[in-house]
N, C-alpha and C positions, 0 to 999 in steps of 0.2 A: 952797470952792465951785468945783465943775469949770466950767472953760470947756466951752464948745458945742461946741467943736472937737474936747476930748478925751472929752467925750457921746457924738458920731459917731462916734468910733473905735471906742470901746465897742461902741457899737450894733453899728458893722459887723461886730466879734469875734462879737457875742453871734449874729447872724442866719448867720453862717455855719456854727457849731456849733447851728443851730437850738436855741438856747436861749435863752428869757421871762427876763429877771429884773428887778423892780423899782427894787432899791437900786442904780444905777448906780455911786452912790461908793463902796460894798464893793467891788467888782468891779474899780474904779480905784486901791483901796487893796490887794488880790489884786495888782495887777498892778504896784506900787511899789518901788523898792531903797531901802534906807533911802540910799544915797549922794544918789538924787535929792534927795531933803526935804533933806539936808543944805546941799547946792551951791544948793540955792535956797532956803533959810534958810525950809523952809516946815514950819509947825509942824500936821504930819499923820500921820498913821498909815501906817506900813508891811507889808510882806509879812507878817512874824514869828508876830506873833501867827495871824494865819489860817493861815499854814503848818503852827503848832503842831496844829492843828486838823485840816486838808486830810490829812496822813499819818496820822493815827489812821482817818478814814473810809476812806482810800485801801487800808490795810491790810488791814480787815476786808473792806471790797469783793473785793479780791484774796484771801483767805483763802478766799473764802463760792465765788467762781470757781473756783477750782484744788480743792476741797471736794467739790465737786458734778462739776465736769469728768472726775479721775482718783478716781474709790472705791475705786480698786487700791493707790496709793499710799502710807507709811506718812509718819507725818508728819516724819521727818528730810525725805525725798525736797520733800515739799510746804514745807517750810520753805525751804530751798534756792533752791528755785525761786524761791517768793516772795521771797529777798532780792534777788534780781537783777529781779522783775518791780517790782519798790517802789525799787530803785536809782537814783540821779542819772543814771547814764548810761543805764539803760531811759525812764525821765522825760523826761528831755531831748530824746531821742527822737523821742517820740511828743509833748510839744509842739512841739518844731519842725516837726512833720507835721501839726498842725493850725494851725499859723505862729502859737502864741502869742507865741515869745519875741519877734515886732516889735512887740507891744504892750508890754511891759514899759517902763515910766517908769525911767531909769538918768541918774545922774550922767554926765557930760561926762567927767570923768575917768576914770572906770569903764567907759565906752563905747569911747575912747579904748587903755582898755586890755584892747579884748576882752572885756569883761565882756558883752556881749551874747551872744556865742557860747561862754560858760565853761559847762560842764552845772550845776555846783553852782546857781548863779544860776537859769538856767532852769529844770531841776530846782523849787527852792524854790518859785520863780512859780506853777508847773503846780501844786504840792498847794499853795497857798494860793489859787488857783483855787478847785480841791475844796472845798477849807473856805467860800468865800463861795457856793458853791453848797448847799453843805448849810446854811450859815445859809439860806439864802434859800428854798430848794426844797423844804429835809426830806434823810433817809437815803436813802429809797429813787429819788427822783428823781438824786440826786447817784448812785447804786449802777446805776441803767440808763444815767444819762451813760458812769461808767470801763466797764460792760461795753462800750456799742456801740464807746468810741476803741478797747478791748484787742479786740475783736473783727472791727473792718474794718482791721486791719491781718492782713497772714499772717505769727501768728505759730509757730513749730514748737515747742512747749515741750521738746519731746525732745530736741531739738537745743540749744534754750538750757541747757538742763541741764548737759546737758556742754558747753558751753562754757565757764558758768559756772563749773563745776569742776572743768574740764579740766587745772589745773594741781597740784591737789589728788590727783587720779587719776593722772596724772602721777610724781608725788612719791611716790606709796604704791607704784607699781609700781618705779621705781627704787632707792627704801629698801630695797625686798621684795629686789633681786638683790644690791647691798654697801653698803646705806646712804649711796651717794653723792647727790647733789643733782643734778637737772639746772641747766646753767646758760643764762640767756638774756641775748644778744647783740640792741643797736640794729645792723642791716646798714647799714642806708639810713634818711636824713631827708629830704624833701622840705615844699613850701609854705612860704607864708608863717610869718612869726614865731606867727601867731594861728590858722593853717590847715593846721598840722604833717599831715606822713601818716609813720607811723611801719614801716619793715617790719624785722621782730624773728627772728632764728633762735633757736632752743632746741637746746641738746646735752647729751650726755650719753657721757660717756666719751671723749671729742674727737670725737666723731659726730654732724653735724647729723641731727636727725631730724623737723624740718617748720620750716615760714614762719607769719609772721600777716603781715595790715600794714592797720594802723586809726589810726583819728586820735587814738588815745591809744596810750600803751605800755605801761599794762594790758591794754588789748582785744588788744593785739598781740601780746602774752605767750600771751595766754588763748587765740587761737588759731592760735599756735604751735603750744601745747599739744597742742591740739586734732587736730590734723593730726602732730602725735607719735604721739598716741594711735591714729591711723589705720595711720600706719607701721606699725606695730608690732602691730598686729591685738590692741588687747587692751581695745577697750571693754565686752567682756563682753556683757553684760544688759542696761546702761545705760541701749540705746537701744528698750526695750520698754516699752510702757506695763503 
C-alpha cells in the first residue's frame, strides 16, 4: 500500500508529463530499483518485469518513427540509428529532461553510490515507465507519448548517425590506408567521483586528429571520432538524408 506522500509524487510526475493514469501502484512499481524493496525488506514488485515490456513498445514506437520519417533510408541506415535512439545513454537522457530519474525509489546504498545518476538505472526506469503506460493506456496512447518526448526535444538524427558511428567509420577509413587502428587517449578528467567530464583525443599514426569531451568515455571516444572524421574531410554521404 503506497503512502499519500508517494501518491502525490506520482501525481505530481503524472500532471506534468500531462499524463491520466489510474493504477498509481504500477507507475510506483515502474518507478522502483529492486535495491529499494530490498533495504526495506519490502516484499513488492520492481522495475524488471515492466522494463521487459517498456523496450519491446519503445522499439516498435521508434521503428514505426524513423519508418515513416526517412523512406530514403535502407534498413542497415535505420537500424543504426535506432540502436542509439533505444540506448541507455539516449534514455537516460531524455528522462532526465523530463526529471523522471528524481522519482525513482533506490536503495540508500545505491543512492549513495551514484545510482541515481548511473544511465543504465535510469535508462531501465524510463522504459518500464513505457510498459506501465501501455498497461494502462493501450499501444497507441503509449506510441504518441515517445513520439511528443522524441519530438520536443532537437533532435539531428544526421548527426546522431555519425556520431553514433563515427568510430566505426573511423576505423574503416584507417584499415582502408595500412590496417592500422586509431587509438584513443583520456587527455583530461575532471568532476566529481559521480560527475566525471571526460575529454578523449583520438590518433592515428601519432597524429592527433580531433577531441570529444562527455561525461562518459564512450560518448567521448564517439566524438573524437567524430571530429576526426571532420578533419579529414571524409564523411562522404553520411550526412544526406
Amino acid at each position: 500500500m503506497l503512502s499519500q506522500a508517494r501518491k502525490d509524487t506520482i501525481l505530481k510526475l503524472l500532471t506534468d508529463l500531462d499524463v491520466q493514469v489510474d493504477d498509481i501502484e504500477l507507475i510506483d512499481e515502474a518507478l522502483t530499483h529492486p535495491s529499494f524493496n530490498f533495504e526495506e525488506n519490502r516484499v513488492a514488485p520492481d522495475y524488471e518485469r515492466l522494463e521487459f515490456l517498456g523496450d519491446s513498445v519503445l522499439r516498435l514506437s521508434v521503428s514505426t518513427l524513423l519508418f515513416d520519417k526517412y523512406p530514403a533510408w535502407d534498413e542497415g541506415k535505420l537500424t543504426k540509428l535506432r540502436s542509439y535512439l533505444v540506448s541507455d545513454e539516449f534514455l537516460s537522457k531524455i528522462a532526465v529532461g523530463i526529471n523522471l530519474n528524481s522519482y525513482i525509489n533506490i536503495g540508500l546504498h545505491e543512492e549513495k553510490d551514484g545510482g541515481r545518476d548511473k544511465e543504465s538505472i535510469i535508462a531501465c526506469a524510463m522504459e518500464a515507465f513505457l510498459g506501465a503506460l501501455y498497461k494502462s493506456k493501450g499501444f497507441n496512447f503509449t506510441k504518441d507519448f515517445i513520439y511528443k518526448i522524441y519530438n520536443s526535444i532537437e533532435i539531428n538524427y544526421n548527426e546522431i548517425f555519425l556520431i553514433y558511428n563515427s568510430k566505426e567509420l573511423l576505423q574503416q577509413y584507417t584499415q582502408g590506408k595500412n590496417k592500422d587502428l586509431p587509438e584513443y587517449k583520456i587527455i583530461k578528467e575532471s568532476g566529481s567521483a559521480h560527475k566525471k567530464i571526460y575529454e578523449t583525443a583520438v590518433f592515428y599514426e601519432g597524429k592527433e586528429l580531433g577531441r570529444g569531451v562527455s561525461k562518459t568515455k564512450k560518448e567521448a571516444e564517439k566524438l573524437a571520432a567524430l571530429n576526426a572524421l571532420k578533419t579529414l574531410n571524409i564523411l562522404g554521404d553520411e550526412n544526406n538524408e
